[in-house]
C-alpha positions in Angstrom: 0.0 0.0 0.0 1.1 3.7 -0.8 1.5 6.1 1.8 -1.1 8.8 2.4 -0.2 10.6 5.0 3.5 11.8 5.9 3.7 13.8 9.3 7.7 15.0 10.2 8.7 16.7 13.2 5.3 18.0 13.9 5.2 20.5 16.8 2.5 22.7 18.1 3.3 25.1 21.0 0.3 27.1 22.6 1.2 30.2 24.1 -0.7 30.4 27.6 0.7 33.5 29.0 -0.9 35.8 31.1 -2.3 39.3 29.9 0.3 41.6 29.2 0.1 44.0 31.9 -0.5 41.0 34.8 3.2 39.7 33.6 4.7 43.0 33.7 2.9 43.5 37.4 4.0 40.1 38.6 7.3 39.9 36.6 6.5 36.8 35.2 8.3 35.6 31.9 6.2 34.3 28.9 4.6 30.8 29.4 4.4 27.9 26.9 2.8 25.1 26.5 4.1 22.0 23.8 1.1 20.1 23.1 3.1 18.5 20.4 6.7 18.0 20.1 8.6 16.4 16.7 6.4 13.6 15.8 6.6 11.6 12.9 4.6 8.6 11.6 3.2 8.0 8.4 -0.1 6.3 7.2 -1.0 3.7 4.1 -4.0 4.6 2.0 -6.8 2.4 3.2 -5.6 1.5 7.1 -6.1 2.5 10.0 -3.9 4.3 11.9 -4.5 5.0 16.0 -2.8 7.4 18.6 -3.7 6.4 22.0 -2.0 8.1 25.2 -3.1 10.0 28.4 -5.7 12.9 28.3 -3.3 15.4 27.4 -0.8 13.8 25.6 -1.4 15.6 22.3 -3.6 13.2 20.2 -6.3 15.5 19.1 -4.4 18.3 18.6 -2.2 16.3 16.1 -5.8 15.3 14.3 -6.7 19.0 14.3 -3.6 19.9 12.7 -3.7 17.1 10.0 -7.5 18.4 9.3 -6.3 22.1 9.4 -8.1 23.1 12.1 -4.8 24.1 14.4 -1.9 25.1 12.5 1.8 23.4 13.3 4.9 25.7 15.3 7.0 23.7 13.3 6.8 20.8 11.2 5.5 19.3 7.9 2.0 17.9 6.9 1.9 15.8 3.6 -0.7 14.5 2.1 -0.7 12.2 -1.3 2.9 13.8 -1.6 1.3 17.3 -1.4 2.8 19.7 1.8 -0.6 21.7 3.1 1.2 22.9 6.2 3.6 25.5 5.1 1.0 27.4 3.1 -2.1 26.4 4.6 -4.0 29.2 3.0 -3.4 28.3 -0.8 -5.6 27.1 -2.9 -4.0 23.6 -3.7 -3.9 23.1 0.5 -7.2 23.9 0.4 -8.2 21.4 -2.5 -6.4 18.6 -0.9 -8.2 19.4 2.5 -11.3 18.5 0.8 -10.6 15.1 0.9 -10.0 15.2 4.7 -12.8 15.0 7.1 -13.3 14.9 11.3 -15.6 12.7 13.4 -15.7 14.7 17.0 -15.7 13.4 20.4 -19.4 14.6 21.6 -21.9 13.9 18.6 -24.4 16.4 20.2 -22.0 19.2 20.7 -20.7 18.9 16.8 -24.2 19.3 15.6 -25.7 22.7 15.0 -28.9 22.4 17.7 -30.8 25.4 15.3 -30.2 23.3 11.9 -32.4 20.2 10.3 -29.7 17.3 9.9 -30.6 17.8 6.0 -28.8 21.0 6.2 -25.9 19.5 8.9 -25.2 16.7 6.1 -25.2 19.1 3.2 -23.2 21.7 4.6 -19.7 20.4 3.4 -21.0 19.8 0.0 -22.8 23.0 -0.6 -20.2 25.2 0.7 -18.4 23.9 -2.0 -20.9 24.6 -4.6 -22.0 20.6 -5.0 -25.5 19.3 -5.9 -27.3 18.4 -2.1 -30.5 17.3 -3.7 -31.4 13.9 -1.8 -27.9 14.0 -0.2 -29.0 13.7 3.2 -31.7 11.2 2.6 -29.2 8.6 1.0 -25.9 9.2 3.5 -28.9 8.4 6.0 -29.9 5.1 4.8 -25.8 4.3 4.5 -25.1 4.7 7.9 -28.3 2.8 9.1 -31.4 5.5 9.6 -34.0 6.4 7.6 -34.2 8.8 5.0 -36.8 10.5 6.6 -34.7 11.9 9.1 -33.4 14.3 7.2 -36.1 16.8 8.5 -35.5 16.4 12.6 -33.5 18.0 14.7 -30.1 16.6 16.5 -32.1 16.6 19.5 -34.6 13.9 18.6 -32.1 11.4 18.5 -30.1 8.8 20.9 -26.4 9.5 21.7 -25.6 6.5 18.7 -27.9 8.2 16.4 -26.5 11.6 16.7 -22.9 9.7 16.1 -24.3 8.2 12.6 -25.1 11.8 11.8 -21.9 12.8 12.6 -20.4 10.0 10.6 -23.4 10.8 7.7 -21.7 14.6 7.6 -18.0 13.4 7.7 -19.0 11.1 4.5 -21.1 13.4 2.5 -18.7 15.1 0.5 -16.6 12.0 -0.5 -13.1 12.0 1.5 -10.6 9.6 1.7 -9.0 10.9 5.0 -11.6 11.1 8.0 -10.3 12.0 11.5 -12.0 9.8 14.1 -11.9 11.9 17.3 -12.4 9.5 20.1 -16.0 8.7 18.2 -17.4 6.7 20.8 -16.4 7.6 24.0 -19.3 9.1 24.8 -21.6 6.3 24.0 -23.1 3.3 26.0 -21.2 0.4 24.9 -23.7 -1.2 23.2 -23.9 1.5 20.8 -19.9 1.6 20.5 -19.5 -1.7 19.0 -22.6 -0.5 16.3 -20.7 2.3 15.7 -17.7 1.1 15.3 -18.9 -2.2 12.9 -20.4 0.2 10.8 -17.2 2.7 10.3 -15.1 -0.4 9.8 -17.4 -1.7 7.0 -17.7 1.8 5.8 -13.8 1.7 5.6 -14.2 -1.8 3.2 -16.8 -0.4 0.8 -15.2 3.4 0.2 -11.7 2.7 0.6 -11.2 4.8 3.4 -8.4 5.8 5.5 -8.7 6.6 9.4 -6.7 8.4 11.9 -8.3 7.0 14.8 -7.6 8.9 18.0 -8.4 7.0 21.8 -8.1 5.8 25.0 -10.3 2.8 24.9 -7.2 0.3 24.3 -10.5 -2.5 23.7 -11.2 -0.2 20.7 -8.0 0.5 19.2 -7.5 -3.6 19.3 -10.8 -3.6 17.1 -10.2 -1.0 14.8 -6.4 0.1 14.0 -3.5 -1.6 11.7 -0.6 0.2 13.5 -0.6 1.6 16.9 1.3 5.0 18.0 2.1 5.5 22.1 1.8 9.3 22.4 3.4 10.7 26.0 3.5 14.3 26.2 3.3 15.1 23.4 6.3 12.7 22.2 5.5 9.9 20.4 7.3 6.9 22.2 6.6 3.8 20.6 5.0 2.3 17.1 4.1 -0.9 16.3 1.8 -3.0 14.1 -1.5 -4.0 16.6 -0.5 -7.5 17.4 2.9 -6.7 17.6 2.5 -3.7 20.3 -0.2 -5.9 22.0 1.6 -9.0 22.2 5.0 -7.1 23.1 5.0 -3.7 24.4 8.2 -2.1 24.4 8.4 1.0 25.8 7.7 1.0 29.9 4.8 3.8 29.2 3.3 1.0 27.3 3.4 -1.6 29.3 2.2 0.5 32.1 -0.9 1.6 29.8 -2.1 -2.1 29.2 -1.1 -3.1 33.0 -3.8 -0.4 33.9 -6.5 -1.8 31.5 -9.1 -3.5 32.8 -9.2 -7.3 31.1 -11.7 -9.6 31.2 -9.7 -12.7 31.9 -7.9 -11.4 35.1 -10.4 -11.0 37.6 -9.5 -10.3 41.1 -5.6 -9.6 39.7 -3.8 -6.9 41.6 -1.6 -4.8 39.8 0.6 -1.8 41.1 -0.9 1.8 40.0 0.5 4.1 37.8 3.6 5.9 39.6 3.6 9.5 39.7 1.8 12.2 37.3 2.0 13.2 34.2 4.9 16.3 33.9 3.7 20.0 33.6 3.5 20.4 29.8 5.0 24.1 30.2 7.8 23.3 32.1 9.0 19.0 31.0 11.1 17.4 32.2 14.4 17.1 31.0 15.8 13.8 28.9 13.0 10.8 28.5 9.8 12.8 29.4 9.1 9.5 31.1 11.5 8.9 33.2 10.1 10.5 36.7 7.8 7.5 36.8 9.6 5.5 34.9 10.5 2.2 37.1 13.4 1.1 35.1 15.1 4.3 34.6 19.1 5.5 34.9 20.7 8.6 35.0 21.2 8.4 31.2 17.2 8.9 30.9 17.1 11.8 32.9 19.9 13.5 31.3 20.1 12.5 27.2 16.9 12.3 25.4 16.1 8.9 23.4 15.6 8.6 19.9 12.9 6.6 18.1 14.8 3.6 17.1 14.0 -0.1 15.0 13.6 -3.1 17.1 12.4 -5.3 14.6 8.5 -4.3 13.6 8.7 -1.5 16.7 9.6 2.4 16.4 10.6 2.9 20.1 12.1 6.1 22.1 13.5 4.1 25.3 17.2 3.8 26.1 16.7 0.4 28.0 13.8 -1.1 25.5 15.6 -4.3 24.9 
């Protein structure tokens, strides 16, 4: 399969600084927060690819810059060999960008409460100058409702409806790239395996490609191809599913799945999670892990690792083998 996605040394830095005049009052310096700091991965037409991590840990706001919704501090965004991060406001960025689409977190908080779900399916087709006659009636009956709820309102549906809408929108203008923002963490779980059959058959039948961004390690086992470990904003380990699953590298990892609930290890006791997660404006220095790392030396606190081959695994650990 062909690559479809590059990412390289993506980094987004937020500056969270107080007002001007409270920092002169206070003599307090600027303050800056790196949500996201020199990632790279790439993703093959037609897979999916998943970021799991911490709340925090940069996920979305690497699916917000791929979409173009938050624009990268530094770094480079390619799509189908195209950059649409260095000029983010030209016309061919714009064109591929088309072609790139976002599934949201809270399905009712993503859907215009004043609008029909005819108009919230349309919308990315007609601002676009497309035809939207009987759009919404036949993305509808793909994603499992009726056509005639194209004339309700968000708020006449169930928590999984209003996801199928959301899912309905994402599709209607044709992409090949949608953004899955942790799509069903807000549903009963029940619904989440619905959902979740229906994107991956939706995958099968349009050829799509998904960046699929969660917690829910059961999820990411169902849905993704390859598997990146993001830790403040550092990505610190790839793998192919099984391979991650089966053999976790990184200590970050192998803490995450320790702390998963599993339904074969009932009763199990298992140590929690040392320590918490570093203040993203001030990090610390080396391996961002290594103040709760259990394995760690003095070269992790002072030299920070590289991602590195170990056969089928990308990891950044100094002591991984």
């Amino acid at each position: 399969m062909s690559t479809l996605i590059r990412v390289e040394a993506l980094t987004r830095i937020f500056d969270v600084s107080k007002p001007w005049l409270n920092r002169v009052l206070e003599r307090l310096p600027k303050a800056k927060l790196t949500a996201v700091s020199d990632v790279s991965f790439e993703i093959e037409e037609n897979s999916v690819y998943a970021l799991v991590g911490e709340s925090g840990s940069g996920k979305s706001t690497i699916g917000k810059m791929i979409t173009g919704l938050v624009p990268p501090t530094k770094g480079r965004i390619e799509v189908n060999g195209k950059d649409i991060s260095s000029d983010p406001d030209s016309a061919e960025a714009a064109k591929v960008r088309a072609d790139i689409q976002m599934i949201f977190q809270d399905p009712y908080a993503s859907l215009n409460p004043r609008w029909k779900v005819r108009n919230i399916i349309a919308e990315p087709v007609a601002v676009r100058g497309g035809k939207t006659g009987g759009l919404a009636e036949r993305m509808l009956e793909q994603v499992g409702l009726s056509g005639a709820d194209a004339d309700k309102y968000p708020h006449e549906f169930s928590g999984g409806q209003r996801q199928r809408i959301c899912i309905a929108r994402a599709l209607a203008s044709g992409p090949k790239i949608i953004v899955c923002d942790e799509p069903t963490s807000a549903l009963d779980v029940s619904v989440q395996s619905q959902v979740l059959n229906l994107m991956s058959d939706l995958r099968e039948e349009l050829g799509l490609t998904y960046l699929f961004i969660s917690h829910d390690l059961t999820v990411v086992q169902h849905m993704a191809d390859k598997i990146g470990v993001l830790y403040l904003g550092t990505l610190v380990e790839e793998a192919p599913r099984d391979a991650l699953f089966s053999d976790p590298k990184h200590p970050y990892t192998q803490m995450i799945f320790d702390a998963a609930p599993r339904m074969d290890a009932f009763g199990r006791e298992v140590d929690p999670p040392k320590g918490e997660i570093p203040d993203a404006i001030n990090p610390p220095t080396g391996c961002p892990y290594h103040p709760r790392c259990p394995i760690a030396v003095d070269r992790c606190s002072q030299e920070k690792p590289l991602l590195r081959h170990i056969g089928d695994t990308r990891v950044a650990c100094h002591l991984a083998e």
